[in-house]
mmCIF file as gemmi writes it, N, C-alpha and C atoms, coordinates in Angstrom:
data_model
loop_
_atom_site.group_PDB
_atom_site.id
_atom_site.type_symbol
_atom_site.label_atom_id
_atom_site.label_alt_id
_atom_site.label_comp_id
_atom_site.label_asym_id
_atom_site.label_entity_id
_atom_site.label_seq_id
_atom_site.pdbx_PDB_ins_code
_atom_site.Cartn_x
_atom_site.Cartn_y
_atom_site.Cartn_z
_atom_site.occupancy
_atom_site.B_iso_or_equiv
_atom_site.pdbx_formal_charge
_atom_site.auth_seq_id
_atom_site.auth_asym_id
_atom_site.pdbx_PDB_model_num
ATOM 1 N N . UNK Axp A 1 ? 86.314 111.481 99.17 1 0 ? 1 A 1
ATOM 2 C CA . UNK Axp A 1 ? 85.855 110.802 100.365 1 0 ? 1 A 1
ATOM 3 C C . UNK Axp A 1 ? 87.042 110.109 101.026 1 0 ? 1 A 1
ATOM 4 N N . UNK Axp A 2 ? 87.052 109.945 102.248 1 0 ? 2 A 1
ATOM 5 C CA . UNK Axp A 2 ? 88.221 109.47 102.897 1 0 ? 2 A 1
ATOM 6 C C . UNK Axp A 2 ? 88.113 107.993 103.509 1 0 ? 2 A 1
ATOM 7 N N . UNK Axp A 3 ? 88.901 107.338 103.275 1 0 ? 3 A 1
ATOM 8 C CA . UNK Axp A 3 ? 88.404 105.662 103.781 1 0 ? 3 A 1
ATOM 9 C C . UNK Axp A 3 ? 89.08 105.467 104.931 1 0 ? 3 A 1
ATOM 10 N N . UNK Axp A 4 ? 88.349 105.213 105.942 1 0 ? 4 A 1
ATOM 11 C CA . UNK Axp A 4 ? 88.878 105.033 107.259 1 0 ? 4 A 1
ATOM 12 C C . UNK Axp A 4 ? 90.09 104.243 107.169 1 0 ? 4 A 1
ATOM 13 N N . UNK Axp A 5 ? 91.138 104.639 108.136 1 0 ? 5 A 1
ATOM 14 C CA . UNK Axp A 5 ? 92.211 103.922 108.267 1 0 ? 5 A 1
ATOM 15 C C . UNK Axp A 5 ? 92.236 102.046 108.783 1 0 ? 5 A 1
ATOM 16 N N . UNK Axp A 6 ? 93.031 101.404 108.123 1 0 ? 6 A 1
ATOM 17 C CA . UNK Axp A 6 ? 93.048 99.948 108.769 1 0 ? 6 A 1
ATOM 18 C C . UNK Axp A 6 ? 93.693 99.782 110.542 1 0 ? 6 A 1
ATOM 19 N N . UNK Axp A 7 ? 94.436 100.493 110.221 1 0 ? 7 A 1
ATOM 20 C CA . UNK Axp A 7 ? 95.516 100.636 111.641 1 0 ? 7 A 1
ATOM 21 C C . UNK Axp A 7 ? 95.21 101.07 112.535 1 0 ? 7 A 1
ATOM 22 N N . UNK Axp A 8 ? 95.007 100.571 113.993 1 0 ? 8 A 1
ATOM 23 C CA . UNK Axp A 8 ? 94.426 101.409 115.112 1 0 ? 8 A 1
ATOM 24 C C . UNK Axp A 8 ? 95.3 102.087 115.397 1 0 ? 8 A 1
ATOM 25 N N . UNK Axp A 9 ? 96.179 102.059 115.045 1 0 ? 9 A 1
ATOM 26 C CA . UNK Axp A 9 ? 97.175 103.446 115.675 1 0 ? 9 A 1
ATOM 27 C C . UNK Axp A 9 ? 97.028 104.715 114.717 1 0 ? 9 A 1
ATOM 28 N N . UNK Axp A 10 ? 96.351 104.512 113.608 1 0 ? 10 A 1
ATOM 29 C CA . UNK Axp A 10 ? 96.392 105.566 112.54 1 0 ? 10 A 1
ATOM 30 C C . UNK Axp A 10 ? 94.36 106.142 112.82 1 0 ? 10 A 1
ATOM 31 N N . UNK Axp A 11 ? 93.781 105.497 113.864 1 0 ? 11 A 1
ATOM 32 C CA . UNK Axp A 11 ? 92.685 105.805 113.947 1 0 ? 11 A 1
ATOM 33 C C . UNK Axp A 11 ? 92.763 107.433 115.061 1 0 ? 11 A 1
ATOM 34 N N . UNK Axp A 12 ? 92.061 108.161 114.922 1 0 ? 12 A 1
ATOM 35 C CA . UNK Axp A 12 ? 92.325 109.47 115.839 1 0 ? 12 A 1
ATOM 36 C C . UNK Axp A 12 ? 91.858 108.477 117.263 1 0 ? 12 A 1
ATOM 37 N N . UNK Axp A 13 ? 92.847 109.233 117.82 1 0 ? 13 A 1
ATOM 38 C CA . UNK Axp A 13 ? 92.783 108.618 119.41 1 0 ? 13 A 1
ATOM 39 C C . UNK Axp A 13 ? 93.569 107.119 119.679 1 0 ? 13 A 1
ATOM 40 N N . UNK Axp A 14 ? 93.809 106.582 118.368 1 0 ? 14 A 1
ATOM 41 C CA . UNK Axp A 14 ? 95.035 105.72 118.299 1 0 ? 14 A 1
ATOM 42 C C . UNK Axp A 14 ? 94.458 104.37 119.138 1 0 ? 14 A 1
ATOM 43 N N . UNK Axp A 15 ? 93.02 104.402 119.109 1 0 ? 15 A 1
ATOM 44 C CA . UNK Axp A 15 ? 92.309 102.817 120.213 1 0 ? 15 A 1
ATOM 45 C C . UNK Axp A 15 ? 91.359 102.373 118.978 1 0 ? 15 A 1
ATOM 46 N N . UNK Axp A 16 ? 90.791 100.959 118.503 1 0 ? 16 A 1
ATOM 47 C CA . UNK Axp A 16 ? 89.743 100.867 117.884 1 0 ? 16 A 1
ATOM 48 C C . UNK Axp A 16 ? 89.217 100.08 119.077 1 0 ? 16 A 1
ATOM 49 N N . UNK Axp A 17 ? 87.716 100.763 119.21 1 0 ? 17 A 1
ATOM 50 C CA . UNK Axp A 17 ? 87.061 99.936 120.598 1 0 ? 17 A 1
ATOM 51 C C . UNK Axp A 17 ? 86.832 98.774 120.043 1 0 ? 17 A 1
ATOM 52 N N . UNK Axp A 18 ? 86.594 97.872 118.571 1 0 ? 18 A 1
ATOM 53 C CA . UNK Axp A 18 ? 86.594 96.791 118.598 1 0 ? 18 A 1
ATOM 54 C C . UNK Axp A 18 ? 87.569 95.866 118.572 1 0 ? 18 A 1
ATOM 55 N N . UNK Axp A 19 ? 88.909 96.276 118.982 1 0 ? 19 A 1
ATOM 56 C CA . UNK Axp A 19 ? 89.926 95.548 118.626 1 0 ? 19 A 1
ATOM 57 C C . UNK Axp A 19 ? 91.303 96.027 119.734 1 0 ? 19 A 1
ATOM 58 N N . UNK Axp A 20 ? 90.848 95.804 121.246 1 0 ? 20 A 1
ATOM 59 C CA . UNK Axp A 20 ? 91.47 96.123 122.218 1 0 ? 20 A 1
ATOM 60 C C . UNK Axp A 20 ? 92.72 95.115 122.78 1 0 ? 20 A 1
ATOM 61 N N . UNK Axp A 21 ? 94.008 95.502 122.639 1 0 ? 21 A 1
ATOM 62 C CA . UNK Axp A 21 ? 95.025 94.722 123.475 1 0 ? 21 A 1
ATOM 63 C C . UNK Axp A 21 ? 94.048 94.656 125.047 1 0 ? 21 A 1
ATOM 64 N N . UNK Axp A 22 ? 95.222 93.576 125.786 1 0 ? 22 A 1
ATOM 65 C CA . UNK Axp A 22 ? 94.543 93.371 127.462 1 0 ? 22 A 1
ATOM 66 C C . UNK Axp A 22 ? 95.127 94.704 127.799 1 0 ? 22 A 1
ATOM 67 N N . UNK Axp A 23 ? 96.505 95.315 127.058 1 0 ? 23 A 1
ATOM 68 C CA . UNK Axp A 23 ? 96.895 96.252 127.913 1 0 ? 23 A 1
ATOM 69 C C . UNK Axp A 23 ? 96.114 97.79 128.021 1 0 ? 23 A 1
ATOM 70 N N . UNK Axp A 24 ? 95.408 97.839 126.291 1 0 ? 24 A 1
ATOM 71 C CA . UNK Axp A 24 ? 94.572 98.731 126.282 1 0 ? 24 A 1
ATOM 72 C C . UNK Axp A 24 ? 93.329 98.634 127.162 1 0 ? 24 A 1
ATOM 73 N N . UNK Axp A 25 ? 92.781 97.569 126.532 1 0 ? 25 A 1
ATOM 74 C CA . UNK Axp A 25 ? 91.47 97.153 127.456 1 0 ? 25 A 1
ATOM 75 C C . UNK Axp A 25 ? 91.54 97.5 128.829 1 0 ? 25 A 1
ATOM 76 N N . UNK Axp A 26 ? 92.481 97.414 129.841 1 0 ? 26 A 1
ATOM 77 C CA . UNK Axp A 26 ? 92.602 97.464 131.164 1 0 ? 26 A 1
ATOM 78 C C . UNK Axp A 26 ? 93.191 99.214 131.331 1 0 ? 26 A 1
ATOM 79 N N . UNK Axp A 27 ? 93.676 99.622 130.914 1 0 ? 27 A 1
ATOM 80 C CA . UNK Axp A 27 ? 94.25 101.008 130.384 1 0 ? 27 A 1
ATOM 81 C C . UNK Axp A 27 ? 93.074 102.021 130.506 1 0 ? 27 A 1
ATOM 82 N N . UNK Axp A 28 ? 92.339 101.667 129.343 1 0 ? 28 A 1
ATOM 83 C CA . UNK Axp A 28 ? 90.74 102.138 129.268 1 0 ? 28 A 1
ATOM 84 C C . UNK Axp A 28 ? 89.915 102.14 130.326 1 0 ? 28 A 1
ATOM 85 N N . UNK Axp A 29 ? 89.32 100.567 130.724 1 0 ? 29 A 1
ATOM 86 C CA . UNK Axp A 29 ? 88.556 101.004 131.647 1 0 ? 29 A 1
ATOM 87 C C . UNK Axp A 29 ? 88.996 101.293 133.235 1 0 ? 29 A 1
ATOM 88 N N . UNK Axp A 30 ? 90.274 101.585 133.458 1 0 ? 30 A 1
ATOM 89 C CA . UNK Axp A 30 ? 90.679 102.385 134.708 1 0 ? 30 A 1
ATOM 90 C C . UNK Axp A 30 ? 91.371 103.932 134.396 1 0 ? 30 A 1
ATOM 91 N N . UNK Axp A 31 ? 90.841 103.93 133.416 1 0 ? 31 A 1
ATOM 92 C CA . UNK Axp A 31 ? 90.38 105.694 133.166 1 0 ? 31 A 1
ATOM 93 C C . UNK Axp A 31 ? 89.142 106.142 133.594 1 0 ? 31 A 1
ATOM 94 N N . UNK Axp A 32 ? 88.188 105.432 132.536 1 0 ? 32 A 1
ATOM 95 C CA . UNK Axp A 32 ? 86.653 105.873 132.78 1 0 ? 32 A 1
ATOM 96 C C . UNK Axp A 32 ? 86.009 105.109 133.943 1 0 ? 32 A 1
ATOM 97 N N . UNK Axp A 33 ? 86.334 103.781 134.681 1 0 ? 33 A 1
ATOM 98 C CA . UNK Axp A 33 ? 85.942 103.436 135.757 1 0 ? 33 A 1
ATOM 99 C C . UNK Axp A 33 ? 86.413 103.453 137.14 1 0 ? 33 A 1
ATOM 100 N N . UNK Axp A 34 ? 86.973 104.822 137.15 1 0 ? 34 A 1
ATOM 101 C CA . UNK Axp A 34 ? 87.059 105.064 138.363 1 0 ? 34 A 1
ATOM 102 C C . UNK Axp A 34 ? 87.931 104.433 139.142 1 0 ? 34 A 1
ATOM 103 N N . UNK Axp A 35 ? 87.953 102.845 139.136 1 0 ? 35 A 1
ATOM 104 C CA . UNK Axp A 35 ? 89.108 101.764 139.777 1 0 ? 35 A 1
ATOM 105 C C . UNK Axp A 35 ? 90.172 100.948 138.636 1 0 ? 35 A 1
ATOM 106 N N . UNK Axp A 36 ? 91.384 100.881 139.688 1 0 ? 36 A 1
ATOM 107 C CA . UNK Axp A 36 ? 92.137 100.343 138.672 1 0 ? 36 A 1
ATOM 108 C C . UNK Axp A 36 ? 91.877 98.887 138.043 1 0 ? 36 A 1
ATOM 109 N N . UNK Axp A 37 ? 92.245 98.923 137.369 1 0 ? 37 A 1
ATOM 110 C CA . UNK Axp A 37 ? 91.586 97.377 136.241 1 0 ? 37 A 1
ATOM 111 C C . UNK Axp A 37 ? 92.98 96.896 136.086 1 0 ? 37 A 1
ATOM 112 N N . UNK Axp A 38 ? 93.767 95.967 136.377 1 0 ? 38 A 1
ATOM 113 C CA . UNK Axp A 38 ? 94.855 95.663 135.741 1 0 ? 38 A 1
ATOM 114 C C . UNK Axp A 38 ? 94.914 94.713 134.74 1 0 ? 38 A 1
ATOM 115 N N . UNK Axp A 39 ? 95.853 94.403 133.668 1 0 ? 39 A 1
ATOM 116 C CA . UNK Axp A 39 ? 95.894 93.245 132.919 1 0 ? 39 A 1
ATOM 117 C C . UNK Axp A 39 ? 95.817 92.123 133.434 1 0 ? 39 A 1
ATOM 118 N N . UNK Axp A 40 ? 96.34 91.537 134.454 1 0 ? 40 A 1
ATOM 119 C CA . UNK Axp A 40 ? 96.038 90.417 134.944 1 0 ? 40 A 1
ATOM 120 C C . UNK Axp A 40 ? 94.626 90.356 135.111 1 0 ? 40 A 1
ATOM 121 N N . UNK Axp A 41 ? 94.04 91.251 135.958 1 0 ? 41 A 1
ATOM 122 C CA . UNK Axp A 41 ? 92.333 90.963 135.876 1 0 ? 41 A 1
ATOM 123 C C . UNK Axp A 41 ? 91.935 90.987 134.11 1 0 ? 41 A 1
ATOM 124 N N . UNK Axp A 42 ? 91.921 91.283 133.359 1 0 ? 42 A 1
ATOM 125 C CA . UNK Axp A 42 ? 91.422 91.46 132.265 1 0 ? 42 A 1
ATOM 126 C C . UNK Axp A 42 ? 91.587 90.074 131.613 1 0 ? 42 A 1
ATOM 127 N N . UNK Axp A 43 ? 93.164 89.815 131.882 1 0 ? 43 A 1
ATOM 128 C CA . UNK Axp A 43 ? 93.693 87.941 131.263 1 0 ? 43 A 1
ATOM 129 C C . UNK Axp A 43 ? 92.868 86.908 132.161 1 0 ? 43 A 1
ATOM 130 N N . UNK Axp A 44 ? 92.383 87.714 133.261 1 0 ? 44 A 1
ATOM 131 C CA . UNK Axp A 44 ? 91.711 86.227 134.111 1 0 ? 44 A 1
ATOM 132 C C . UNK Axp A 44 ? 90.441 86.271 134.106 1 0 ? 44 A 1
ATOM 133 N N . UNK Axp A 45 ? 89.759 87.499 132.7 1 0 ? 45 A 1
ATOM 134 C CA . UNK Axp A 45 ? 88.273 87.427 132.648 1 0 ? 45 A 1
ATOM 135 C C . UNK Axp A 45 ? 88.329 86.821 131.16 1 0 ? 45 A 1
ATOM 136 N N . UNK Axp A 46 ? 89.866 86.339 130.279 1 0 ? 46 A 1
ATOM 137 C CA . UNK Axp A 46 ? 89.489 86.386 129.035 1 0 ? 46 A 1
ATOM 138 C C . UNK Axp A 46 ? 89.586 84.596 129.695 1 0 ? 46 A 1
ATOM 139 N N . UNK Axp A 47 ? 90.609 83.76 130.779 1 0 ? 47 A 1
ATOM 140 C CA . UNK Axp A 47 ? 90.864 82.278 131.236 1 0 ? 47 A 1
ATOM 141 C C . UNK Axp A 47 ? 89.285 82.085 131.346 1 0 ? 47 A 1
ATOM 142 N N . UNK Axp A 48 ? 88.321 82.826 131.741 1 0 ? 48 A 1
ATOM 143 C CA . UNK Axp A 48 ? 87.364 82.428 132.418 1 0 ? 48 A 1
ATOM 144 C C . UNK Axp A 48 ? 85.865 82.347 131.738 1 0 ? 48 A 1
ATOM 145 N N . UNK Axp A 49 ? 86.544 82.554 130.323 1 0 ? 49 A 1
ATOM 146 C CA . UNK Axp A 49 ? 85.604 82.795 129.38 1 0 ? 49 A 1
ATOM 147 C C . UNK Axp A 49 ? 85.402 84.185 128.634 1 0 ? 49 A 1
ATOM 148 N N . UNK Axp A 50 ? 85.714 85.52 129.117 1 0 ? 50 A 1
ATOM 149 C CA . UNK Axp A 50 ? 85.165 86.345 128.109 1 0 ? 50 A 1
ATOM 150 C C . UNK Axp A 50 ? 86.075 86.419 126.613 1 0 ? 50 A 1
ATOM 151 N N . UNK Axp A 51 ? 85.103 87.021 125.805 1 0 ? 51 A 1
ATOM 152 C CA . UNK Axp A 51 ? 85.236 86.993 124.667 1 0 ? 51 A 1
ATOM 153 C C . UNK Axp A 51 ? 86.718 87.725 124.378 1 0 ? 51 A 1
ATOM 154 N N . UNK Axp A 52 ? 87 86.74 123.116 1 0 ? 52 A 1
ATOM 155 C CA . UNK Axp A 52 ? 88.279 87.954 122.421 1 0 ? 52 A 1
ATOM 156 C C . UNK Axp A 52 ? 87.693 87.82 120.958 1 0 ? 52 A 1
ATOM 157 N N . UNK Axp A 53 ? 88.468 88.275 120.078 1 0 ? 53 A 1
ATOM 158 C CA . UNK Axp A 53 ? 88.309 88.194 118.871 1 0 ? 53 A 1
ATOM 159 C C . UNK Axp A 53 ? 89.457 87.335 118.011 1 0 ? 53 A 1
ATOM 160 N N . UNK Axp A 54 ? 89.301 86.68 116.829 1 0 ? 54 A 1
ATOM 161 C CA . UNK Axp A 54 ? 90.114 85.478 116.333 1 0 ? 54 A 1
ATOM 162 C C . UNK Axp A 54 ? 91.731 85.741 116.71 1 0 ? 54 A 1
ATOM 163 N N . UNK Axp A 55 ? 91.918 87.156 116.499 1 0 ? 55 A 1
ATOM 164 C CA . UNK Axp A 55 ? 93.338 87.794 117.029 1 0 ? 55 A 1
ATOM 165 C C . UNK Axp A 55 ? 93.819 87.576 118.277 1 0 ? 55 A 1
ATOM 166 N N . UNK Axp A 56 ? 93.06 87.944 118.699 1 0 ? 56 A 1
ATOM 167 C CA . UNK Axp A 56 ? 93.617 87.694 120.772 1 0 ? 56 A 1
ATOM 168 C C . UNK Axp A 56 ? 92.861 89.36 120.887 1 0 ? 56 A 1
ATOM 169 N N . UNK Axp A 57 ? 92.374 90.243 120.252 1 0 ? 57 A 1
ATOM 170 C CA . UNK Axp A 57 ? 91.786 91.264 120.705 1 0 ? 57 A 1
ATOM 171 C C . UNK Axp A 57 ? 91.038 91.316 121.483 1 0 ? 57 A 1
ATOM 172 N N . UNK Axp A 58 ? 90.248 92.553 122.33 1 0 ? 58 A 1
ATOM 173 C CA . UNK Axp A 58 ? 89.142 92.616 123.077 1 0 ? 58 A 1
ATOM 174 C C . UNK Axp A 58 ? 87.878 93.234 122.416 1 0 ? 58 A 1
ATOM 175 N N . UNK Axp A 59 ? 86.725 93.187 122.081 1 0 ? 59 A 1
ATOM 176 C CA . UNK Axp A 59 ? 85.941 93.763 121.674 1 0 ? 59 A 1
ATOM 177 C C . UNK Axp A 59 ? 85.227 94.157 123.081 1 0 ? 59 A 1
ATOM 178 N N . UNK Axp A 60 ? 85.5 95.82 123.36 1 0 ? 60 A 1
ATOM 179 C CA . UNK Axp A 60 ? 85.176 96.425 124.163 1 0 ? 60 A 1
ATOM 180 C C . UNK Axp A 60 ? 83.653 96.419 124.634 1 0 ? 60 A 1
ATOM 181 N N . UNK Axp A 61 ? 82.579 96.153 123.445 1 0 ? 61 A 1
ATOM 182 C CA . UNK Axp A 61 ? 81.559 96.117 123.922 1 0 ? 61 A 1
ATOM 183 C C . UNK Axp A 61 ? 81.165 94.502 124.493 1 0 ? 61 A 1
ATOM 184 N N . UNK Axp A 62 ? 81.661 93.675 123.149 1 0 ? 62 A 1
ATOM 185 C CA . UNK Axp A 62 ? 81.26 92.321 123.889 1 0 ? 62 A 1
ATOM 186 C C . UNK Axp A 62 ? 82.251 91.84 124.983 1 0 ? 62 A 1
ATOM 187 N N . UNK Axp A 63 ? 83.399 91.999 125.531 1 0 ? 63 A 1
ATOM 188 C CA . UNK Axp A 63 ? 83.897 92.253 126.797 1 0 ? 63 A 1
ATOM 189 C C . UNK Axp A 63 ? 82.772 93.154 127.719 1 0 ? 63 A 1
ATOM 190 N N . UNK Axp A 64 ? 82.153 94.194 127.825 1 0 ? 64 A 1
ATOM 191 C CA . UNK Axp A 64 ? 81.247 94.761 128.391 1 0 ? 64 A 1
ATOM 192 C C . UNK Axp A 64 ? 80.302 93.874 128.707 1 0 ? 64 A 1
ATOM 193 N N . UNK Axp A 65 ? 79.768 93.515 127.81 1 0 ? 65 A 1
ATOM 194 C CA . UNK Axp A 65 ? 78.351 92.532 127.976 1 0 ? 65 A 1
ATOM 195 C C . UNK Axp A 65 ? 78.724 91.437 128.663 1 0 ? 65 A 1
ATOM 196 N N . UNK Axp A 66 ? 79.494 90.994 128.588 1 0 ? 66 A 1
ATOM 197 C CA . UNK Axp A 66 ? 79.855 89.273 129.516 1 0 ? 66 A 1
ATOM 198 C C . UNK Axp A 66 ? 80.39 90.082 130.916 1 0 ? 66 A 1
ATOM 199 N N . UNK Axp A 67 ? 81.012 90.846 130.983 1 0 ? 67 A 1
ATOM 200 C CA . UNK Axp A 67 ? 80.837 91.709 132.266 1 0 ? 67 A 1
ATOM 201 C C . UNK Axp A 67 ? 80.02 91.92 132.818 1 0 ? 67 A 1
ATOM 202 N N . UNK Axp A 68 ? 78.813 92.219 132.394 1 0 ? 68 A 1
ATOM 203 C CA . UNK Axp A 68 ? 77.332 91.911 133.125 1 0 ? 68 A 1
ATOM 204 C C . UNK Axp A 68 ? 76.722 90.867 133.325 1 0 ? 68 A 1
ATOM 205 N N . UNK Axp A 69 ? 77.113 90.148 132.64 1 0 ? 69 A 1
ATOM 206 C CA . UNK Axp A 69 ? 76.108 88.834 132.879 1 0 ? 69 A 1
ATOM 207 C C . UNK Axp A 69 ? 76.917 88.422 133.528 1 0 ? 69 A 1
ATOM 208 N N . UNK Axp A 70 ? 78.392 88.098 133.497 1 0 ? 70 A 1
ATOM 209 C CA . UNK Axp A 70 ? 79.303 87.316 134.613 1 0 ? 70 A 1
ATOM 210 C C . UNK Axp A 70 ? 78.349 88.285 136.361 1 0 ? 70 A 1
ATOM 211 N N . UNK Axp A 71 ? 78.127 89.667 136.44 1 0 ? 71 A 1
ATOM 212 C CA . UNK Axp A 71 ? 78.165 90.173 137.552 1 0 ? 71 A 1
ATOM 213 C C . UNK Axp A 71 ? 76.755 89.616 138.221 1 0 ? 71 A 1
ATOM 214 N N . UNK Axp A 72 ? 75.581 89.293 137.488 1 0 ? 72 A 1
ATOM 215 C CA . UNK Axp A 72 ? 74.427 89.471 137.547 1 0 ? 72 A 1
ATOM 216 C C . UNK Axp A 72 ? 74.128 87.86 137.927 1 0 ? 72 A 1
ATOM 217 N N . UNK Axp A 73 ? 75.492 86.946 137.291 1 0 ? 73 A 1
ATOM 218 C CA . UNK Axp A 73 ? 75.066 85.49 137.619 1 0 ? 73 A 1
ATOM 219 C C . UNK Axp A 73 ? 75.787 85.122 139.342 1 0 ? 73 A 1
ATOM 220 N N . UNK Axp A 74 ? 76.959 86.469 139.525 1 0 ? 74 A 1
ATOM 221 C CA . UNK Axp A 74 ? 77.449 85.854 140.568 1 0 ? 74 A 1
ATOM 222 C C . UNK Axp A 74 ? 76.577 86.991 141.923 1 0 ? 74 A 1
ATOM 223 N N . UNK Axp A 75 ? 75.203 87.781 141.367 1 0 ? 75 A 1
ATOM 224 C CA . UNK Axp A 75 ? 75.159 88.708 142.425 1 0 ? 75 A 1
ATOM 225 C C . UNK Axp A 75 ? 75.09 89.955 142.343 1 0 ? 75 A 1
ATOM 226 N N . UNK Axp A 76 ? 76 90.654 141.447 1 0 ? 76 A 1
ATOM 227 C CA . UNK Axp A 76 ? 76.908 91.806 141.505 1 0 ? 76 A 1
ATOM 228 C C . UNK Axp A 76 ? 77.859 92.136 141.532 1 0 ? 76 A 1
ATOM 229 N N . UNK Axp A 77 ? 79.048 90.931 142.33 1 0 ? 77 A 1
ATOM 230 C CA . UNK Axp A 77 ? 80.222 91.107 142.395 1 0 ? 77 A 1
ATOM 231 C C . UNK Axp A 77 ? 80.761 90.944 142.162 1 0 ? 77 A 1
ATOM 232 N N . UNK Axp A 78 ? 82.074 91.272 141.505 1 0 ? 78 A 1
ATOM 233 C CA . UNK Axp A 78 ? 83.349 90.805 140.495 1 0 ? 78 A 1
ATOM 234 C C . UNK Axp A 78 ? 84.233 89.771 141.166 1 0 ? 78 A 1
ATOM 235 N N . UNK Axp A 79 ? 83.882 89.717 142.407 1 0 ? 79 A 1
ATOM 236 C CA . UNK Axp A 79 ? 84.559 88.279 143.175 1 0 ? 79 A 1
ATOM 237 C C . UNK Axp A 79 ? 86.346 88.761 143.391 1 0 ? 79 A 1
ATOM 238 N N . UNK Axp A 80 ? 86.795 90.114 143.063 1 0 ? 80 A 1
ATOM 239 C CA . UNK Axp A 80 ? 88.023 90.409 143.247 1 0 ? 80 A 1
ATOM 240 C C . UNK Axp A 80 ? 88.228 90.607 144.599 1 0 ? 80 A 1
């Protein structure tokens, strides 16, 4: 049996979605979302409250989720 690797770089595809740099995090979702995401936006959603993990990581989903509720409390709009 094979025990998953510790290292996100030793994970296939070299990302663990629970454990995202800002540079990945922003990397990522201006692949799959269509618009660019830069690190600065990503550092000024972590100033403003969203979640990291004890590391300084991003947990891609709970970054996701405060992404909605941040959108849903201001409207819809990301205010960029």
């Amino acid at each position: 049996m094979l025990t998953p690797p510790d290292d996100q770089n030793e994970r296939p595809g070299g990302l663990n979605p629970a454990a995202l740099s800002v540079t990945d995090t922003a990397r990522l979702l201006t692949r799959v979302g269509g618009q660019p995401i830069t690190e600065a936006t990503v550092q000024l959603d972590i100033d403003a409250g969203a979640p990291t993990n004890g590391d300084g990581t991003i947990n891609l989903v709970h970054y996701a989720a405060w992404l909605v509720k941040e959108m849903a409390e201001r409207g819809g709009s990301r205010g960029d």
